[in-house]
Every structure is written in structure tokens, then in C-alpha cells.
C-alpha positions in Angstrom: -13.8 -3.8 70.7 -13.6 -3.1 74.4 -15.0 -6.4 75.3 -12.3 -7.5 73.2 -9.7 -5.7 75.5 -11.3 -6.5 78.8 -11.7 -10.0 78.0 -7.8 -11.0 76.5 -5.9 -10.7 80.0 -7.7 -13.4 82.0 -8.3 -15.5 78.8 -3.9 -15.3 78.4 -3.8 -16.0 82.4 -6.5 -18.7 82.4 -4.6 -20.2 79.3 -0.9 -20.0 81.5 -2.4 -21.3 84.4 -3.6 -24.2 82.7 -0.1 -25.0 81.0 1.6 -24.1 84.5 -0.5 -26.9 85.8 -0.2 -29.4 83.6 3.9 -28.9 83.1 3.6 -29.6 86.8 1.6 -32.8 86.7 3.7 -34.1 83.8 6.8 -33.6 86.0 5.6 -35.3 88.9 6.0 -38.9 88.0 9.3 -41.0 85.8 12.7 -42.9 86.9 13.5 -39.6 89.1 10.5 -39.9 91.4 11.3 -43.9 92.0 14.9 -42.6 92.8 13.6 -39.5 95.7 10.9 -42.3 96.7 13.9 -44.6 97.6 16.3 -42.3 99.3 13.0 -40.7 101.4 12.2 -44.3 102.0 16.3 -45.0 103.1 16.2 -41.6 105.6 13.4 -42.0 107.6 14.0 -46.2 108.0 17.1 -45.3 109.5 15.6 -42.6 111.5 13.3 -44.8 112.5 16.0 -47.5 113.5 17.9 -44.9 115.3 14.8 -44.1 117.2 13.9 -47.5 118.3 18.2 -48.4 119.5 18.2 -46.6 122.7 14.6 -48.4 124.3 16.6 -52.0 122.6 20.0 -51.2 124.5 17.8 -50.1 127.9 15.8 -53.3 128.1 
């Protein structure tokens, strides 16, 4: 029975892992991701903008 004992606490963590992972993969996509993809999409065209006004107002 000591096999038994030695073997259950990285079976239990192997078995956590795997749900930890998998919980994470599920929540990665859906109408939420579209919605971040959009307002990271929104940020960095106007940074971008912003970046290219000053060489359009010095030509």
C-alpha cells in the first residue's frame, strides 16, 4: 500500500493540471475575445495614427 500512497499526489496534481489547462483553453475564445480583439485593434490604430501626424504636419 505504500506505492499506493506515493503514487496518489502526483496522479491528483497531474489530474488538476490537466483541468487547469483545459478551463484555460476553453476560456480563451467566444463574443468576449471578438470584443478585446476590437478595442486592442482601436488602441494601437490610433497610436499608430498619432505616431505618423507629426512627420504629416512637418512635411
Amino acid at each position: 500500500m505504500d506505492y499506493v500512497s506515493a503514487l496518489l499526489p502526483p496522479v491528483v496534481m497531474a489530474i488538476a493540471f490537466t483541468a487547469v489547462i483545459v478551463t484555460m483553453i476553453k476560456s480563451q475564445g467566444g463574443a468576449n475575445k471578438a470584443k478585446e480583439d476590437a478595442a486592442v485593434d482601436a488602441v494601437l490604430q490610433s497610436a499608430e495614427s498619432a505616431r505618423q501626424e507629426p512627420k504629416a504636419h512637418g512635411a
